[in-house]
C-alpha positions in Angstrom: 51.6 15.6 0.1 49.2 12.8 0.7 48.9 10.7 -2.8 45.2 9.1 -4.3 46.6 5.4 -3.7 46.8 6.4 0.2 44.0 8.6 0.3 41.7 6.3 -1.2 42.2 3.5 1.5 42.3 6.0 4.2 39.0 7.4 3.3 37.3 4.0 3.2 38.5 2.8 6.7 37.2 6.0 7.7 33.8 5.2 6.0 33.9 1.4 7.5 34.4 3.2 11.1 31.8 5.6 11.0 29.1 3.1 9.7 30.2 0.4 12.6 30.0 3.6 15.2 26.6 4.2 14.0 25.4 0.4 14.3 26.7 0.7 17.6 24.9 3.5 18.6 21.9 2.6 17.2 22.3 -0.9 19.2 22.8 1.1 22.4 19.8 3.3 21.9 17.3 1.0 21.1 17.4 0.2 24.5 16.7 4.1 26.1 13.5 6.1 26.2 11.9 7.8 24.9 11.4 5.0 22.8 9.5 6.0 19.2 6.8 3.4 19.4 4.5 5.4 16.8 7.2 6.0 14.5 8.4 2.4 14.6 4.4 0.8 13.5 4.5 3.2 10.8 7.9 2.2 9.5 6.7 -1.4 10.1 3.6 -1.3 8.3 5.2 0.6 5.7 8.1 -1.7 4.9 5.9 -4.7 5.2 3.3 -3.6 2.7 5.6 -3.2 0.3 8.0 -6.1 0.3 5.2 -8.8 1.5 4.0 -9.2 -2.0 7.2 -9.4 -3.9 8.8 -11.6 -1.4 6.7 -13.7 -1.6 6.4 -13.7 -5.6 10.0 -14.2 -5.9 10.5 -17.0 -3.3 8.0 -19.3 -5.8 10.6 -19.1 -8.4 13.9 -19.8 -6.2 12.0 -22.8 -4.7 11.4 -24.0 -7.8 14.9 -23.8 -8.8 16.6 -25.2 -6.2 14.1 -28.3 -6.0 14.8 -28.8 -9.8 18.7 -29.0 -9.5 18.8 -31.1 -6.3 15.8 -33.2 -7.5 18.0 -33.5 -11.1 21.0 -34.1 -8.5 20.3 -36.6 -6.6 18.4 -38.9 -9.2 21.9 -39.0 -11.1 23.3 -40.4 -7.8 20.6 -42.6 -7.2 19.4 -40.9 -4.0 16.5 -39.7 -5.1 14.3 -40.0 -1.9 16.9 -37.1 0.0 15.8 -34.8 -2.7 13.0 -33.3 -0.2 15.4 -32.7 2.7 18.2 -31.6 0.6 16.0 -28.9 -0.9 14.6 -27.8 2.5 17.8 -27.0 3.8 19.0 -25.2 0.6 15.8 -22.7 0.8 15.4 -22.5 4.7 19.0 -22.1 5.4 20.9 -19.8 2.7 17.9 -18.7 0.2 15.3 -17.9 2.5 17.6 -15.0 4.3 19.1 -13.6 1.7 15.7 -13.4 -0.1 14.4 -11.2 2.6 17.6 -9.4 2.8 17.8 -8.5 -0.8 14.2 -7.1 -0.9 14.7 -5.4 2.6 17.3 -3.3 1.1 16.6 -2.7 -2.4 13.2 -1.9 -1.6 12.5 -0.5 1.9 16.5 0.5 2.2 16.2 2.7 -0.7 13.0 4.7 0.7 14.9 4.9 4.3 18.0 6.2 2.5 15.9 8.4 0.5 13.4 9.8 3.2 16.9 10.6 5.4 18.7 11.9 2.7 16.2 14.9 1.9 16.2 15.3 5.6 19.6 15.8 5.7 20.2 18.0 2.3 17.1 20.3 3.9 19.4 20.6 7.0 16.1 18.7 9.1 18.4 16.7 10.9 20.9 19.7 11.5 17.7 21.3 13.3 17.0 18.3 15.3 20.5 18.4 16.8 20.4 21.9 17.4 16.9 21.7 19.5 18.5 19.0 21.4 16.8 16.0 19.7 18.6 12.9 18.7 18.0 12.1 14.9 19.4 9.1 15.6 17.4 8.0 18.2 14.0 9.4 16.8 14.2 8.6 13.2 16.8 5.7 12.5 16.7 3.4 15.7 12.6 2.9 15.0 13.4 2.1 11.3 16.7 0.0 11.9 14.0 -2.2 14.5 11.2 -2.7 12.0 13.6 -3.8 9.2 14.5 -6.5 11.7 11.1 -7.3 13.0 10.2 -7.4 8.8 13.3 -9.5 7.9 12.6 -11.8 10.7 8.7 -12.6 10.1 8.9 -12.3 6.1 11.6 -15.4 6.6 9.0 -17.6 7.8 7.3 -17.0 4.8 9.6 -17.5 2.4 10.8 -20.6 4.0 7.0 -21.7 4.0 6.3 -20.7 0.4 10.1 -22.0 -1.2 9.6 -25.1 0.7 5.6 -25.4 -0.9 6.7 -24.7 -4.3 9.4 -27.3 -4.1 7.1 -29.8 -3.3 5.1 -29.0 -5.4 7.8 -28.6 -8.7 9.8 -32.1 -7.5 6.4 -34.1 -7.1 4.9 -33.0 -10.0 7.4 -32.3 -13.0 10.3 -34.5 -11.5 7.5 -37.2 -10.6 9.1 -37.4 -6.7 6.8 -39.2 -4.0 4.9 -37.5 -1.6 5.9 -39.4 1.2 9.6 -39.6 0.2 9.9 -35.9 0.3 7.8 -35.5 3.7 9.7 -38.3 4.8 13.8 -36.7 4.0 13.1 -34.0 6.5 13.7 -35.8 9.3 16.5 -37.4 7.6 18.7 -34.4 7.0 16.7 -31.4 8.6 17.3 -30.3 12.4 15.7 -27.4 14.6 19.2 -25.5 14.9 18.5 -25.0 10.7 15.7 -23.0 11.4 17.1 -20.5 14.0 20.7 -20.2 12.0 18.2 -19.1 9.4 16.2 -16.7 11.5 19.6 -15.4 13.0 20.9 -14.4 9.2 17.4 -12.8 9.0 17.8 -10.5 11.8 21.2 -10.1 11.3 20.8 -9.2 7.6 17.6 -6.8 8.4 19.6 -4.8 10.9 22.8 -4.6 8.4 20.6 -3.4 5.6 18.8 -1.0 8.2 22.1 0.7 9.5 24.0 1.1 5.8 20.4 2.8 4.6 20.6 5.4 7.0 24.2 5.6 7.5 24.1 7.0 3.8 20.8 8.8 3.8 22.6 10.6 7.2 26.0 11.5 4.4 24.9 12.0 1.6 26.2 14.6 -0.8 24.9 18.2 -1.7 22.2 18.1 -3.8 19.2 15.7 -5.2 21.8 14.3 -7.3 23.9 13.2 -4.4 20.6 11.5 -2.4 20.4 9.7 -5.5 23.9 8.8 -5.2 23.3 7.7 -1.8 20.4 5.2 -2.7 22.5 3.3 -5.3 25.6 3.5 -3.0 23.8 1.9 0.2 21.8 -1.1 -2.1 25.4 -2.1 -3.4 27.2 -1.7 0.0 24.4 -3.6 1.8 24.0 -6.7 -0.6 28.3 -6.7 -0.6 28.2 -7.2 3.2 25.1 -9.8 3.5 27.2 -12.3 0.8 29.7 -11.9 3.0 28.3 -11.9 6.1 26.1 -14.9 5.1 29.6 -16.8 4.1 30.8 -16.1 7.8 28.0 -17.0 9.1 27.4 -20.6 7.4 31.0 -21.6 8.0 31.1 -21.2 11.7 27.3 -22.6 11.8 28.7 -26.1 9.5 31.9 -26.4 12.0 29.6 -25.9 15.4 26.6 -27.8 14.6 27.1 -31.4 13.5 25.0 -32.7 11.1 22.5 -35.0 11.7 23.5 -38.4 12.0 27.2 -37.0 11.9 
């Protein structure tokens, strides 16, 4: 007899290997036709009208903070003038991505987990498979692909906005120099920043894409167990982009000197 402590582990490597077979099969089919151009501009449109707004709203706040702290930072060590470039890189590199990721996945990842999880309890995607149709290919690759394409454009944005409103916060409350925060970019900031940033972004929208409809493809009997699935796939995606992001920033700091370095 098989006991819990066993079973337990067991059942979440078998969980872990199902959800990396899917994100491989979604990979490999994003690349076959028919390819569900109509049904990825909907998911597109839908996912950026409803995460533009609060992105956006909540980047403000995080640029804000970080400029504060490194601003309050670096006038303790009397190096004031890298306040601009230090902030840059705080927003454009780590908070910028996960920003997007976050929203990605607790807003549009919950509808994607919710729309496939009625599917699935109405036996929709049973039908599909029996008639020969590929749910995978027809409903999940077009909405893996727009939460990329979203993650990846609203990251500009929030870089844009984050870096704006810590400007703004450092040269107005802190009483920071315009030109010495312009002027710390170059000083710290390099192009590889921006696409390690852009790379988490993609990386993080397809993550938060695949968990989302890996559990709105399993979910349990029942509304109640759809429900289930939503709160299961927001927690399971924002455990792998922490760690994901961790990964991801320690290989990027030990490839890519610094500037000056």
């Amino acid at each position: 007899m098989v006991t819990p402590v066993i079973q337990a582990p067991a059942a979440a490597l078998r969980q872990t290997g199902r959800l990396f077979i899917l994100a491989a099969t979604v990979f490999g089919q994003s690349f076959r036709r028919p390819f569900q151009f109509r049904e990825l501009i909907e998911q597109f449109w839908f996912i950026a009208g409803v995460t533009i707004l609060p992105t956006a709203l909540v980047s403000i706040p995080f640029g804000a903070i970080i400029s504060l702290q490194v601003g309050s930072l670096t006038q303790q060590l009397g190096a004031q003038s890298f306040t601009g470039g230090a902030s840059v890189l705080a927003v454009v590199q780590q908070a910028s991505p996960l920003i997007v990721a976050l929203l990605i996945s607790g807003v549009a990842g919950s509808a994607i987990t919710a729309d496939l999880g009625s599917r699935t309890i109405r036996e929709e995607i049973d039908a599909m498979q029996v008639l020969g149709v590929s749910p995978i290919q027809r409903l999940v690759v077009p909405r893996v692909l727009a939460c990329v394409a979203v993650a990846v454009l609203l990251n500009g944005l929030v870089s844009c906005v984050g870096v704006a409103g810590g400007y703004f916060f450092n040269v107005i409350m802190q009483g920071g120099t315009p030109g010495a925060y312009l002027a710390s970019f170059s000083a710290l900031a390099q192009l590889p920043d921006l696409y390690v940033s852009e790379l988490k972004a993609l990386i993080f929208g397809f993550l938060a894409g695949v968990v989302a409809a890996y559990r709105g493809l399993n979910p349990r009997s029942g509304p109640k167990g759809v429900g289930d699935a939503v709160n299961q796939a927001v927690v399971i995606t924002f455990l792998l982009l922490f760690f994901v992001n961790l990964v991801i920033t320690g290989i990027y700091l030990q490839v890519v000197p610094p500037k000056g370095g």
